[in-house]
N, C-alpha and C positions, 0 to 999 in steps of 0.2 A: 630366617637365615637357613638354608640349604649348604650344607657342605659335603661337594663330591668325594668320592672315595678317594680319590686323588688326592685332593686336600687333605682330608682324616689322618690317610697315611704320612703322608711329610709333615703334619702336624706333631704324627706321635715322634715320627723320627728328630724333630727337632724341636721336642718338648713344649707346643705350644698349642694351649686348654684354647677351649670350644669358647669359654668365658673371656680368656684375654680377645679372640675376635671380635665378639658381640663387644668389647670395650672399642677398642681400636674404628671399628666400625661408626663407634658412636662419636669420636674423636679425631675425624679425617683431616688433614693439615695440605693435602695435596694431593692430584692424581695425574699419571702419568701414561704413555700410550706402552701395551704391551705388544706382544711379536703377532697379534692379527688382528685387526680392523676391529674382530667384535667383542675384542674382551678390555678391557680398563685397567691400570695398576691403581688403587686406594692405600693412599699411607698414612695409616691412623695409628694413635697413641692408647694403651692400655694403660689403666689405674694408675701401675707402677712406674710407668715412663715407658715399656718397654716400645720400640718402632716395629713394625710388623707392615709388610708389604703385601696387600691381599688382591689377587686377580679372580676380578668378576665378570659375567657379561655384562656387554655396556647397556645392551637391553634388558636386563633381570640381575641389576644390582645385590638379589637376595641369593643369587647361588653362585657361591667361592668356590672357583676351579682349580684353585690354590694359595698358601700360606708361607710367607719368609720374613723369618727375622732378619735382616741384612745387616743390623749393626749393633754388635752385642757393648758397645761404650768404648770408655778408657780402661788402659791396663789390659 
């Protein structure tokens, strides 16, 4: 896994470890088309339940050009 600076950064800003990717990754439940042809949205599940929205190229699944949690639950 390759994580752009890009990613790193909104990772830290919205607290989400290198570890919950590599989970989420390993746990994809669905993938969606993002805003250009060559990148993929993967939405996989970490250990804890967390959802995490990860855009990769659709050609080189291994490097995340970014990381969002979109839905933090109930309450």
């Amino acid at each position: 896994m390759i994580l752009s600076e890009h990613a790193r950064r909104r990772m830290r800003e919205r607290g989400i470890t290198e570890e919950e990717v590599a989970e989420a990754l390993r746990d994809v439940f669905a993938e969606t088309s993002a805003r250009t042809w060559s990148r993929v949205n993967v939405w996989g599940r970490t250990g804890t339940g967390r959802i995490l929205r990860i855009t990769t190229y659709r050609d080189d699944r291994a490097y995340v050009v970014t990381v969002v949690a979109p839905w933090k639950g109930p309450g």
